[in-house]
MDTraj code that builds the backbone (N, CA, C; nanometers):
import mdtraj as md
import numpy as np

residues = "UNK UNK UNK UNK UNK UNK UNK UNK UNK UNK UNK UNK UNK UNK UNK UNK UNK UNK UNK UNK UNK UNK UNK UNK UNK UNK UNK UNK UNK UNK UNK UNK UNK UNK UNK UNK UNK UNK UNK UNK UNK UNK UNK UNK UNK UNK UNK UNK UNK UNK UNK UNK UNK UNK UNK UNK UNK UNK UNK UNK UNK UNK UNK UNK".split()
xyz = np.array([
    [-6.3116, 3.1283, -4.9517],
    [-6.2608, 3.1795, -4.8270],
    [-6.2507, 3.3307, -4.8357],
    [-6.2598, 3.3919, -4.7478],
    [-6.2927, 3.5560, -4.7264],
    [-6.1531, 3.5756, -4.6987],
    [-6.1314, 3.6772, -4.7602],
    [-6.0162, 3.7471, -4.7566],
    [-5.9647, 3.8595, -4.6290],
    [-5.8933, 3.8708, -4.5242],
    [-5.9487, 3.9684, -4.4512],
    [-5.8972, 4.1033, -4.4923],
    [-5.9561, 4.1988, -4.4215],
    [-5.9640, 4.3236, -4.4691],
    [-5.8140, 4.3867, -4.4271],
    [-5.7872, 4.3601, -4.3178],
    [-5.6740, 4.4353, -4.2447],
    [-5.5416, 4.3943, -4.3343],
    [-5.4350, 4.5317, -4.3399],
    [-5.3069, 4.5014, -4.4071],
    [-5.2297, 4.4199, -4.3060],
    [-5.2299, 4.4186, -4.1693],
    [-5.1338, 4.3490, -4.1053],
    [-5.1851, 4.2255, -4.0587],
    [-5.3316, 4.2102, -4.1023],
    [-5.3348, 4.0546, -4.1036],
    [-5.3047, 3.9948, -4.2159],
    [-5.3133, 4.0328, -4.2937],
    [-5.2784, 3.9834, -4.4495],
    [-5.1178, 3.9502, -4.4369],
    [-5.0506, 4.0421, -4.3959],
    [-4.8647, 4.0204, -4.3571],
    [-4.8514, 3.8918, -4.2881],
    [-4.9093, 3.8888, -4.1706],
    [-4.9278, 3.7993, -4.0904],
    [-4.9019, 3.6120, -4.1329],
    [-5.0604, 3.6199, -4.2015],
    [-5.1169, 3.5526, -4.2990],
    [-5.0002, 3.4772, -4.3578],
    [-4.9164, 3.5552, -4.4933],
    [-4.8543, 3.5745, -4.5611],
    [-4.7015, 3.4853, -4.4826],
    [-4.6893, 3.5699, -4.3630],
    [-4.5175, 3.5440, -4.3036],
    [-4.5721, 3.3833, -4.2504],
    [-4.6981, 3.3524, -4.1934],
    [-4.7275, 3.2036, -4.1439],
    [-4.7125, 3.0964, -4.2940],
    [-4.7986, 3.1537, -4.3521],
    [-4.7998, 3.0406, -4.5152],
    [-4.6174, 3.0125, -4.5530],
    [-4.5058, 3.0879, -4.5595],
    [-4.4176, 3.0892, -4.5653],
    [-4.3268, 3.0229, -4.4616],
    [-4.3528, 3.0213, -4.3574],
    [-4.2979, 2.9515, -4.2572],
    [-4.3553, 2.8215, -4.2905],
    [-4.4460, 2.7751, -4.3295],
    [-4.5290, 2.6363, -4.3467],
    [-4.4711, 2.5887, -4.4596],
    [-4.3897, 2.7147, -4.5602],
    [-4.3431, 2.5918, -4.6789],
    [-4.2280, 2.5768, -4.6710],
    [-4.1476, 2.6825, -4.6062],
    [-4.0034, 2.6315, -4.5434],
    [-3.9759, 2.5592, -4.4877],
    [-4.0286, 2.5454, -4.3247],
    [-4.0348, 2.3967, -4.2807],
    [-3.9887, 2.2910, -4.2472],
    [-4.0314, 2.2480, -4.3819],
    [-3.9101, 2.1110, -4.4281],
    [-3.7559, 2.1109, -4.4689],
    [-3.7725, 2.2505, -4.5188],
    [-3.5966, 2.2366, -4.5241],
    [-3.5584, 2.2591, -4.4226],
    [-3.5797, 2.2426, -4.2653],
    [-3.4979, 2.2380, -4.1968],
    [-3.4414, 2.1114, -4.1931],
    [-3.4613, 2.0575, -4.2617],
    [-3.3771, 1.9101, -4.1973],
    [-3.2030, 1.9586, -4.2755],
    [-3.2283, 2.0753, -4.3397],
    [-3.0651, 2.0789, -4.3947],
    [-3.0225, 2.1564, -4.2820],
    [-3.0314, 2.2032, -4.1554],
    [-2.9972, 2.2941, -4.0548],
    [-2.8728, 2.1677, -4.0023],
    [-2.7548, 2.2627, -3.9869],
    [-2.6576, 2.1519, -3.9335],
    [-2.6654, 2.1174, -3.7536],
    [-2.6689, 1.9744, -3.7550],
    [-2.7623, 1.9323, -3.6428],
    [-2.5787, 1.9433, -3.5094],
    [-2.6261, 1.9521, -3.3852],
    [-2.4861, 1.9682, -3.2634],
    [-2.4682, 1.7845, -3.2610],
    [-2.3837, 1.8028, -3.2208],
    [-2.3269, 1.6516, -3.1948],
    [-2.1885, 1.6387, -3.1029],
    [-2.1936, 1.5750, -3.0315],
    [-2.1055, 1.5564, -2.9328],
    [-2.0510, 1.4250, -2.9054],
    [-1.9551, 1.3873, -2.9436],
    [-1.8954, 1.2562, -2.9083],
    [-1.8402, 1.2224, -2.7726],
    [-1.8088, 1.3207, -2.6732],
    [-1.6983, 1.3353, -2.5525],
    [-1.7728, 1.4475, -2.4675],
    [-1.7763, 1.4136, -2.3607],
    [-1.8505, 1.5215, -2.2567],
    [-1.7145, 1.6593, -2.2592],
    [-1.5818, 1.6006, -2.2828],
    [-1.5009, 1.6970, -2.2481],
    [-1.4858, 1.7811, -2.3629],
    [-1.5042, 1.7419, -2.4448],
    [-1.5065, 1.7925, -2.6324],
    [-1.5935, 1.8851, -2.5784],
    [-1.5568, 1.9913, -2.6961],
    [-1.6385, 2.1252, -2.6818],
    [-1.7402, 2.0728, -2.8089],
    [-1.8866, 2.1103, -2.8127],
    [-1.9799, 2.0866, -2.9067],
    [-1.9530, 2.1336, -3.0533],
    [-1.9882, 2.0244, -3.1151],
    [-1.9276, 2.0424, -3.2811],
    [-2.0679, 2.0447, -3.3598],
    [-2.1137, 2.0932, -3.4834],
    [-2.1904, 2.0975, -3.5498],
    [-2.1595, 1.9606, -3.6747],
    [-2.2615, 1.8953, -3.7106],
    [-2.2853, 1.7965, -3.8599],
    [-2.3244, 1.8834, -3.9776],
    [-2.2499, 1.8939, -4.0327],
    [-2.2591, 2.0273, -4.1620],
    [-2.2561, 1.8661, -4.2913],
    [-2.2836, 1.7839, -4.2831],
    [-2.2689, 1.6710, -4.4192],
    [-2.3785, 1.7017, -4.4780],
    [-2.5375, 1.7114, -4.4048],
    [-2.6743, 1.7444, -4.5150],
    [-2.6356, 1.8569, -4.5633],
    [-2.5673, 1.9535, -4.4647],
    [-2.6322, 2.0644, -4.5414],
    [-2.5236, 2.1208, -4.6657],
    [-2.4115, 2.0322, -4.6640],
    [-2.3052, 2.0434, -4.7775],
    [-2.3765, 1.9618, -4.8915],
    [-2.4893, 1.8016, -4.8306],
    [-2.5184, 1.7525, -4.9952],
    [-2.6274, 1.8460, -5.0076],
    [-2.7027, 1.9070, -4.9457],
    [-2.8070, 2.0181, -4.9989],
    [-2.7873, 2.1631, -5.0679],
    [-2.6772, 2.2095, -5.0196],
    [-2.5753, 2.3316, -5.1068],
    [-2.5554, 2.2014, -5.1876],
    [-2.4519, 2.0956, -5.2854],
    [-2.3832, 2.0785, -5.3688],
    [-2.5459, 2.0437, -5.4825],
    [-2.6808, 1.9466, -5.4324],
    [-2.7767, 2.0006, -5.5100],
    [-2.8567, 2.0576, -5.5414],
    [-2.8116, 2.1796, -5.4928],
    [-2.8535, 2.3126, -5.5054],
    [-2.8541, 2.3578, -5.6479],
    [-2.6418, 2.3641, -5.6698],
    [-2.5654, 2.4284, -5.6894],
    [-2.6213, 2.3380, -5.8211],
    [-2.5906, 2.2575, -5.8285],
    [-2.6369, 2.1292, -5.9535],
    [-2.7479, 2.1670, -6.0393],
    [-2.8116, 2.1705, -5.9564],
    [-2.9899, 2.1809, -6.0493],
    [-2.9258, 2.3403, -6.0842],
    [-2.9048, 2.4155, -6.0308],
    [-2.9116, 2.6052, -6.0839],
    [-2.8365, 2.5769, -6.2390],
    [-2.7146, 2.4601, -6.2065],
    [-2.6233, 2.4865, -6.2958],
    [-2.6883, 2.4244, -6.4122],
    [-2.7949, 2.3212, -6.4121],
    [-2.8568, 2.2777, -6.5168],
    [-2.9932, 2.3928, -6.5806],
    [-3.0424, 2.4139, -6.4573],
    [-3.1573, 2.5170, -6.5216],
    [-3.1358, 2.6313, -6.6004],
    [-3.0138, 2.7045, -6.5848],
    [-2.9545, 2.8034, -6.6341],
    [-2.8490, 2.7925, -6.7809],
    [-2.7994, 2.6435, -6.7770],
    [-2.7078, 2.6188, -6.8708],
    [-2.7833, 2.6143, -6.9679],
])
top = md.Topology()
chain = top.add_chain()
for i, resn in enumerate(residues, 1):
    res = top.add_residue(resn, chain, resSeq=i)
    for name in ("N", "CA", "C"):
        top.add_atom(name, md.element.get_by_symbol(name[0]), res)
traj = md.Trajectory(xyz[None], top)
């Protein structure tokens, strides 16, 4: 594959490939949820607390 010449397509390039491997971790984005029309809208923060706690886990093993 040809490389292109231009620096700001290459950035471009670069910021798309990165968005494509991130991605998937959105599923840790804390999702709205609403039980009650009168309730003011609340966020589900549970993935993204077990995704911080094995985060935090694996760093603490790779590093120990």
């Amino acid at each position: 594959m040809k490389r292109p010449d231009c620096f700001g397509v290459r950035v471009l390039l670069f910021v798309k490939r990165l968005i494509y491997f991130l991605a998937p971790l959105a599923v840790f984005f804390p999702t709205r949820k609403t039980s009650n029309l009168m309730e003011r809208r609340r966020r589900d923060w549970n993935l993204t607390m077990i995704g911080l706690a094995y985060l935090t886990t694996h760093l603490i093993t790779v590093y120990s």
